[in-house]
Structure formats: C-alpha cells, structure tokens
C-alpha positions in Angstrom: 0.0 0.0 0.0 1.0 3.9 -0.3 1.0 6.7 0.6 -0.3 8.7 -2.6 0.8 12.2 -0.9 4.3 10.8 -0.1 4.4 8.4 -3.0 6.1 6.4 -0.2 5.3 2.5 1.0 2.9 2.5 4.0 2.4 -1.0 4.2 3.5 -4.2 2.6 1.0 -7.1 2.2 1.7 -10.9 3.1 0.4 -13.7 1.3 0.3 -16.6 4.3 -1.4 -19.2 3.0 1.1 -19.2 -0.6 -1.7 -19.4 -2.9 -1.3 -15.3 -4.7 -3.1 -12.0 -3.8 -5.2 -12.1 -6.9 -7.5 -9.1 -5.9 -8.2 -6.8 -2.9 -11.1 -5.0 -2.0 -11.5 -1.8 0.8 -14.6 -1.7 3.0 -17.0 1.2 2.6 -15.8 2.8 5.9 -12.0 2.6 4.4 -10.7 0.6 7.4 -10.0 -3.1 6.2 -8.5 -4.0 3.3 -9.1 -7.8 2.4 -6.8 -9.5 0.3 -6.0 -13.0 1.8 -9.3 -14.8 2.9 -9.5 -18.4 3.7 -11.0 -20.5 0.9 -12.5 -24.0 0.9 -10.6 -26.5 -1.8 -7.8 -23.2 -1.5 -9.0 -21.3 -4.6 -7.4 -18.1 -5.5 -10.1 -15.4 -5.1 -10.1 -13.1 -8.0 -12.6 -11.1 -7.0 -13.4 -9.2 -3.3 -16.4 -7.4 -2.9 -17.6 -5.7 0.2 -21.8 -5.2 1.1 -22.4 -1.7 1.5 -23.2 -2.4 5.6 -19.5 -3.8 5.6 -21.3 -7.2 7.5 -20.2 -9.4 4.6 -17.5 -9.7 1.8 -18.0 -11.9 -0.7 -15.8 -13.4 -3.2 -15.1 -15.3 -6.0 -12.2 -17.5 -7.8 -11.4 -19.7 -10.8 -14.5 -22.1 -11.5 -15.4 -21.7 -7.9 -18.9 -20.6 -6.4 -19.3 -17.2 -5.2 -18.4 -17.2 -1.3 -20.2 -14.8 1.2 -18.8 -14.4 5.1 -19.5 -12.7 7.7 -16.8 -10.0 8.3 -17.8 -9.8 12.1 -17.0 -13.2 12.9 -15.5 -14.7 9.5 -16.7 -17.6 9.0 -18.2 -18.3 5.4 -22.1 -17.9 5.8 -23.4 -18.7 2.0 -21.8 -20.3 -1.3 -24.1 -19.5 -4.8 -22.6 -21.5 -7.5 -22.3 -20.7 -11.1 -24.6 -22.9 -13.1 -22.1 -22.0 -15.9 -19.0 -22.8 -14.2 -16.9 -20.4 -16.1 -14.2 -18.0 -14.9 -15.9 -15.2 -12.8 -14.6 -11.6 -14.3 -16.4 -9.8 -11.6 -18.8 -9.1 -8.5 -20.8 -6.9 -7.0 -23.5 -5.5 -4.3 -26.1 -4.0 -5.2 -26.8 -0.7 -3.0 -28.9 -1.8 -0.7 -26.9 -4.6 -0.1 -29.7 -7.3 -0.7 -28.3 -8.9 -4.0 -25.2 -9.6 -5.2 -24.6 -9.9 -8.7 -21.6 -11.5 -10.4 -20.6 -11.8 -14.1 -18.6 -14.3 -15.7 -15.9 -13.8 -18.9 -19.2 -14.7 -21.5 -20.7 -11.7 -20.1 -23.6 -13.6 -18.4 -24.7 -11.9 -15.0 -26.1 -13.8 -12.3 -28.3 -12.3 -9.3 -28.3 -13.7 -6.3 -30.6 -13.0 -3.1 -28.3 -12.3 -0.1 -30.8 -10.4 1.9 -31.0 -13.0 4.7 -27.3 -14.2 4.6 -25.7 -12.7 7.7 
C-alpha cells in the first residue's frame, strides 16, 4: 500500500497461506483492506467485494462458487454456485446490499438473493 501524498510504501502485504493475492477489496468505511481470505478447496479469489453495511464480503475465484462471510466473525455464511461454471470476471452488491450480482468472462450476469445471509 502507499501513501499517494508521499508516493512512499505505507504498508506491505503478506500472502500466508502461498496461494497469490489475486485481488483486494477496501470496506466502505476505508478501514480493512481484504486480500488473503481463507477459501474451501484453497481457490485463488479473483474477485473481493464488500456489502455496502460492511457485515459481509464476498468473493469469487477460478470455476469456484461465489463465497459470502461474515466480516464480524469470519466464517463463510453462504456459497451461490455458477450454473455455468466459467471464470468469474467480476462481482458486486447492489446498493442496498440485498443482492449480489456476479458476471462471468461470456458476459452472463447472475443475481443472487443475499438479503438474509448474515
């Protein structure tokens, strides 16, 4: 990370568990950064979204589902799989934080309903 007004380093990020940084993603208050998150079957996640509320982050990796967890207590609250399987490009909230869409690399979008996931 930098410091854009010194142009200096202000913090250097660790990858722990080995597998890349692929994508990071700042929570709407600007206080965490997530970059390294704990994945089942250790997929690279190469996409990070935060919900507007900053109670979840979800994210998403090469032909994996889309995870959701809870950024209170971490653990992974909801997986939504792809019925396509194919490489995620991107993901989203929307901005009232009930339904996260994500798209893949054939431009198909997929909505799914994450207003009761915690």
């Amino acid at each position: 990370m930098w410091n854009l007004a010194t142009r200096k380093d202000r913090a250097v990020l660790a990858d722990p568990g080995g597998f890349g940084i692929y994508s990071i993603a700042h929570s709407p208050d600007g206080k965490t950064l997530a970059a390294t998150i704990p994945v089942p079957r250790q997929v690279g996640l190469t996409v990070l979204a935060f919900s507007p509320d900053d109670r979840s982050i979800a994210g998403d990796g090469i032909g994996s589902p889309a995870y959701v967890w809870d950024t209170d207590t971490g653990t992974l609250a909801a997986v939504f799989r792809n019925p396509g399987g194919v490489q995620p490009s991107s993901l989203a909230y929307s901005p009232d934080g009930r339904t996260l869409a994500v798209s893949d690399t054939f431009g198909h979008i997929y909505l799914w309903n994450v207003s009761d996931v915690p």
